[in-house]
C-alpha positions as a printed Julia matrix, in Angstrom:
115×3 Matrix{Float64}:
  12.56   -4.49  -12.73
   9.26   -4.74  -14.62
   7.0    -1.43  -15.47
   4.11   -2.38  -13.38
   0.85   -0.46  -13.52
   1.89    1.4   -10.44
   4.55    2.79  -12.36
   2.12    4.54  -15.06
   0.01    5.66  -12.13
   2.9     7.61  -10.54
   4.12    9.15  -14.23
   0.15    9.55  -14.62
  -0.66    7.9   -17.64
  -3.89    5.92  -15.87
  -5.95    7.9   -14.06
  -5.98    6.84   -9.72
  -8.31    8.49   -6.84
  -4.17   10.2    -5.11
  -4.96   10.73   -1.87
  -1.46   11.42   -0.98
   1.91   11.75   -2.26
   5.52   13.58   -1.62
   9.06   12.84   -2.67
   8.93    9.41   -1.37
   5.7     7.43   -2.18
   2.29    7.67   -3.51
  -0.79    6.94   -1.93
  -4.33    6.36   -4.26
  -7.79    4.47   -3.59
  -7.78    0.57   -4.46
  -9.58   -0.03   -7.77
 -11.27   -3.07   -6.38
 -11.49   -2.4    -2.77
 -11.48   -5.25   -0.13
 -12.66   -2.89    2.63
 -15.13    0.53    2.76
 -11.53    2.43    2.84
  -8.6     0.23    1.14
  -5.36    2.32    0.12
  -2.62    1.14   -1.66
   0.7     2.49   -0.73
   3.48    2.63   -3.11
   6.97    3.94   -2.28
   8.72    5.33   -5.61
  12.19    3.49   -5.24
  11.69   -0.23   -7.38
  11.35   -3.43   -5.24
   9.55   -6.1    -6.87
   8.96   -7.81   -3.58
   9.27   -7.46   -0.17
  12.33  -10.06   -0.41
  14.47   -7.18   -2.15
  13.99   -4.82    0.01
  17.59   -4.85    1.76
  19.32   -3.97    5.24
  20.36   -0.82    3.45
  16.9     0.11    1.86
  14.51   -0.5     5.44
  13.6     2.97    5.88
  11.1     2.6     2.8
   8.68    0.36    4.31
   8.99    2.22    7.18
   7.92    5.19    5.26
   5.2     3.43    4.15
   3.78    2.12    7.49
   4.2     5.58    8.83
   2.37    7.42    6.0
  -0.49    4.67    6.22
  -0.96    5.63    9.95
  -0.67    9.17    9.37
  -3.4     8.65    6.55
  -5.58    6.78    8.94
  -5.35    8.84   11.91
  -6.24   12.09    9.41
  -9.21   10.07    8.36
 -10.69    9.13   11.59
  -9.67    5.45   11.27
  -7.18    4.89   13.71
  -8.97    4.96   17.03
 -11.85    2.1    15.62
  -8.78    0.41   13.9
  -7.35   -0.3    10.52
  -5.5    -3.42    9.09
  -1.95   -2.68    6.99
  -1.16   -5.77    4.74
   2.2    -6.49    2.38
   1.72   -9.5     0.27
   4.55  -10.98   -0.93
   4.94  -13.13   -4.12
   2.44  -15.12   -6.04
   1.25  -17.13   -3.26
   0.78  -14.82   -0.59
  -1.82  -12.79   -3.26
   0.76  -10.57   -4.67
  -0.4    -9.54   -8.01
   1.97   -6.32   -8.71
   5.28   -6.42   -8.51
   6.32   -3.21   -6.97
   5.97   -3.63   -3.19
   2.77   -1.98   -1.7
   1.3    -1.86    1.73
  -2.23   -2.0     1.55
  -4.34    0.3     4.39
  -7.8    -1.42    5.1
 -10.6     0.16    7.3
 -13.55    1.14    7.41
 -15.79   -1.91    8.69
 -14.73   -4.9    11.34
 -12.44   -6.59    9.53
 -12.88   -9.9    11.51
  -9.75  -12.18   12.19
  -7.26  -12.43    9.92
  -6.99  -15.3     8.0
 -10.0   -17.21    8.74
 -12.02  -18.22    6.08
C-alpha cells in the first residue's frame, strides 16, 4: 500500500487537531471541514479502500463506527444527530487511500445526496 498523508499524521510528521486515539485508530479534526464538527477516522491497520477490507478484517470498521459514536455522544452530538460517511474509490469522492469514516455534525445536514 501507498504512504498516504494519514500515515505521516499517525507517525506525526504533519501536525492534526487528535481528538482521539488508542491502539487501534486515530481520530483528528478535518482540515477542510464539510460540517461545523467533521472528524476523520482512521484505523491503523492499511486498507486502501473499503473493497479490501476482508471477511477476516470486519471488526475494523466496526471499530471505527463505534469510536465515531462514542466521539459523538461525548460531544453532545448524538441526540440532535450526526452523519458517518466512507467513500470509496475515486468516484465516490475518495481522495486518500487509507480507508476513513468521516463523523459530520454540528448543523442540519439536509438529505443526503441531493444537490
Amino acid at each position: 500500500m501507498s504512504e498516504t498523508i494519514f500515515h505521516k499524521i499517525m507517525r506525526r510528521e504533519i501536525p492534526a487537531d487528535v481528538v482521539y486515539e488508542d491502539e487501534h485508530l486515530i481520530a483528528f479534526r478535518d482540515i477542510a471541514p464539510q460540517a461545523p464538527v467533521h472528524v476523520l477516522f482512521v484505523p491503523k491497520q492499511d486498507f486502501a479502500t473499503l473493497n479490501d477490507v476482508g471477511e477476516d478484517s470486519a471488526i475494523v470498521v466496526g471499530r471505527l463506527a463505534t469510536a465515531a459514536a462514542r466521539y459523538a455522544k461525548a460531544q453532545g452530538l448524538a441526540e440532535a444527530g450526526y452523519r458517518i460517511v466512507m467513500n470509496c474509490n475515486a468516484d465516490a469522492g475518495q481522495t486518500v487511500f487509507q480507508i476513513h469514516l468521516h463523523l459530520l455534525a454540528g448543523a442540519p445536514l439536509g438529505r443526503f445526496g441531493t444537490p
